[in-house]
mmCIF file of the C-alpha atoms, coordinates in Angstrom:
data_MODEL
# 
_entry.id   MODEL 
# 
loop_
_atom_site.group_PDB 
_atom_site.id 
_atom_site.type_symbol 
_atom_site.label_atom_id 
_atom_site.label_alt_id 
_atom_site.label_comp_id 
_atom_site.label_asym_id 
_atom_site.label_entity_id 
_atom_site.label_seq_id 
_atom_site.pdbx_PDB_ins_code 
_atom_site.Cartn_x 
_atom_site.Cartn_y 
_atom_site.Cartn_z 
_atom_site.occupancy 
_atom_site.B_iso_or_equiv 
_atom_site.pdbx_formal_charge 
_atom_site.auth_seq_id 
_atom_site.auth_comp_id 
_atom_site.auth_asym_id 
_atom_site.auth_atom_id 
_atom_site.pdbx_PDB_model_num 
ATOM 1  C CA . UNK A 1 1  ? 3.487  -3.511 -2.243  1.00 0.00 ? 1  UNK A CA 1 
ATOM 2  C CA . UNK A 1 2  ? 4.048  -2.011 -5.627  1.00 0.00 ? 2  UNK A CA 1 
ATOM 3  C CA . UNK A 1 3  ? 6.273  0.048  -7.150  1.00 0.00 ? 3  UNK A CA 1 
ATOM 4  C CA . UNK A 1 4  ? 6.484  2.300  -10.008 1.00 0.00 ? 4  UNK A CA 1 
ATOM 5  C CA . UNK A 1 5  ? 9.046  4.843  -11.117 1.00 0.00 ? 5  UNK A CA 1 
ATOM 6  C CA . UNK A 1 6  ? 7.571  7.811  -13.107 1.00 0.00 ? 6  UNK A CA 1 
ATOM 7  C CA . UNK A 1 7  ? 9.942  10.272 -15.403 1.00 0.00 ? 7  UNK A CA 1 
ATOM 8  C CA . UNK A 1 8  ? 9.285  14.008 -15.567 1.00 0.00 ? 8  UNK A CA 1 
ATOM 9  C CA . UNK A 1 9  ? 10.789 16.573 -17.666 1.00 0.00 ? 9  UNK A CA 1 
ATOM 10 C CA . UNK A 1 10 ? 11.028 19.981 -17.387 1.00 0.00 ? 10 UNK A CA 1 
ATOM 11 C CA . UNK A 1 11 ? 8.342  22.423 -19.021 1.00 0.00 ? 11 UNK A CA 1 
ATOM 12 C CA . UNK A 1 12 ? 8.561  25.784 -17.611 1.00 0.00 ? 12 UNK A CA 1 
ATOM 13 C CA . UNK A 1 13 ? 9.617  28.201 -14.735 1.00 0.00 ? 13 UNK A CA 1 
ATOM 14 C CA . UNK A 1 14 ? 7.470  30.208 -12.568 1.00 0.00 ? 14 UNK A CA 1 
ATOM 15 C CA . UNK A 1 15 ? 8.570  32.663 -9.778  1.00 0.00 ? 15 UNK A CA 1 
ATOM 16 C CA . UNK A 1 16 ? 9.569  29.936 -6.598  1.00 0.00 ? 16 UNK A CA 1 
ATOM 17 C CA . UNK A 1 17 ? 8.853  26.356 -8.596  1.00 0.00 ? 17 UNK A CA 1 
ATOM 18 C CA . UNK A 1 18 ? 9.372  24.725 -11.966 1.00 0.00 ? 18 UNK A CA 1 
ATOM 19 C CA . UNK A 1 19 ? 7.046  22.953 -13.523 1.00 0.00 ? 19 UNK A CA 1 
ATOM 20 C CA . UNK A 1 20 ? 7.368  18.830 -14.589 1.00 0.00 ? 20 UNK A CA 1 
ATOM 21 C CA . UNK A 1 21 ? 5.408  17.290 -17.038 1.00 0.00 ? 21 UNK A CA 1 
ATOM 22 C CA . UNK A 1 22 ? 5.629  13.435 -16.715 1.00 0.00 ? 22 UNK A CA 1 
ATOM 23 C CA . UNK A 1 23 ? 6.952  10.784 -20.018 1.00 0.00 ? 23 UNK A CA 1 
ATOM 24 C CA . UNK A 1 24 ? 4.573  8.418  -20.449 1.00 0.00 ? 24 UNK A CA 1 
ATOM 25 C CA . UNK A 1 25 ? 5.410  4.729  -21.091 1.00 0.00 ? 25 UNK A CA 1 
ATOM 26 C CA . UNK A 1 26 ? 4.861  4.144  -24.294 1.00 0.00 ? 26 UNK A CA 1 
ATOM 27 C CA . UNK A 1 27 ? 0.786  2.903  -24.969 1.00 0.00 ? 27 UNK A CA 1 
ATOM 28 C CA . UNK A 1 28 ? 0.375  3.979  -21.254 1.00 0.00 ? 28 UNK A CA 1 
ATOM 29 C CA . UNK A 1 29 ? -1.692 7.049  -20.161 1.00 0.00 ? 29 UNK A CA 1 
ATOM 30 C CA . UNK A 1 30 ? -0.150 9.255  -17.640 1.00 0.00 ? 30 UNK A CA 1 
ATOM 31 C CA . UNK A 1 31 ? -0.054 8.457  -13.982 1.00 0.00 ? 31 UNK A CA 1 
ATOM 32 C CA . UNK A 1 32 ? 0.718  11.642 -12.857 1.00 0.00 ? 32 UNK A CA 1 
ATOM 33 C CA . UNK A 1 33 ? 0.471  14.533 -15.364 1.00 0.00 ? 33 UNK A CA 1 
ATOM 34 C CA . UNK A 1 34 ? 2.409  17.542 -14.324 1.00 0.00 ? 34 UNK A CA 1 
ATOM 35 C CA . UNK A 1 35 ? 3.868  18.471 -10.804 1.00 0.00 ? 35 UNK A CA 1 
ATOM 36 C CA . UNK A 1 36 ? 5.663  21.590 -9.587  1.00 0.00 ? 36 UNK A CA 1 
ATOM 37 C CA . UNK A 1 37 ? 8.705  21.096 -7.472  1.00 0.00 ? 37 UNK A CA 1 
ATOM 38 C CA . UNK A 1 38 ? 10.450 24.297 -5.022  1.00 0.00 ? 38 UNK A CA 1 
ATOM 39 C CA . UNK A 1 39 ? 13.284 25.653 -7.320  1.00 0.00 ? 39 UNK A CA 1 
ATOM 40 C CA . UNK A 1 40 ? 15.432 25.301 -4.321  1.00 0.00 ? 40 UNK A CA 1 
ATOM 41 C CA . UNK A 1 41 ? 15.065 21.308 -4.315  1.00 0.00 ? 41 UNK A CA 1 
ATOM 42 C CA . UNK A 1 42 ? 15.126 21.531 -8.026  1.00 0.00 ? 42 UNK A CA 1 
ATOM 43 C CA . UNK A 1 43 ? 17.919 23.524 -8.512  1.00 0.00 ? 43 UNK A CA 1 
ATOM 44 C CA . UNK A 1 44 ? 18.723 23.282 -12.715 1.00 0.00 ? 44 UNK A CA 1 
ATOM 45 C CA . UNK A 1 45 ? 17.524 19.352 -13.113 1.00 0.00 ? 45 UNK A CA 1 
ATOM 46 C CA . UNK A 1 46 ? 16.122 19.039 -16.532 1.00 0.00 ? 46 UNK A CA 1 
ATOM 47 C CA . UNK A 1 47 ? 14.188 15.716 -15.776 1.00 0.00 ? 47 UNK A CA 1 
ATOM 48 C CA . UNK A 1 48 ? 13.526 14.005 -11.895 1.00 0.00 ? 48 UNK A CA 1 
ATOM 49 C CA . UNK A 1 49 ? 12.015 10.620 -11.127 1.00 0.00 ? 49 UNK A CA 1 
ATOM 50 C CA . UNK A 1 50 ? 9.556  10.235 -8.816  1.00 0.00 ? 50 UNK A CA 1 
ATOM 51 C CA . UNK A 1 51 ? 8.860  6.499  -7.257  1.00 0.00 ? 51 UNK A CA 1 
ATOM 52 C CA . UNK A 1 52 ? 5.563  5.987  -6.441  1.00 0.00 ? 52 UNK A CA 1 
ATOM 53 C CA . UNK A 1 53 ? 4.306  2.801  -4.040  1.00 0.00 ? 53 UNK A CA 1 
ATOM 54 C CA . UNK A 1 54 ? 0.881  1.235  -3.487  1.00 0.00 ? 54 UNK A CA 1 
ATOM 55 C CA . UNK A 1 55 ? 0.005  -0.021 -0.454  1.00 0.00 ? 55 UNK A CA 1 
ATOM 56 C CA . UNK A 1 56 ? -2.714 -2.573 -0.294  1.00 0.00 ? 56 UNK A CA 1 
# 
């Protein structure tokens, strides 16, 4: 099992969500991209982390 944590940052508000765009590791392509999280989870957080396992 592997695990990998992935930083997002916020990039803009819609009407019920608010939109993430993930920080790259440096040299590393994205793994993600961009993800929209429910402003009620959200709330005002300016950057989330996500942790992501693979399951072989």
């Amino acid at each position: 099992m592997s695990d990998n944590k992935v930083i997002f940052e916020f990039e803009k508000q819609n009407k019920n969500s608010i939109r993430y765009k993930e920080v790259p590791e440096d040299g590393m392509p994205p793994v993600i991209g961009s993800i929209y999280v429910q402003k009620w989870f959200a709330g005002n957080s300016k950057n989330i982390e996500i942790t992501i396992s693979k399951k072989d």
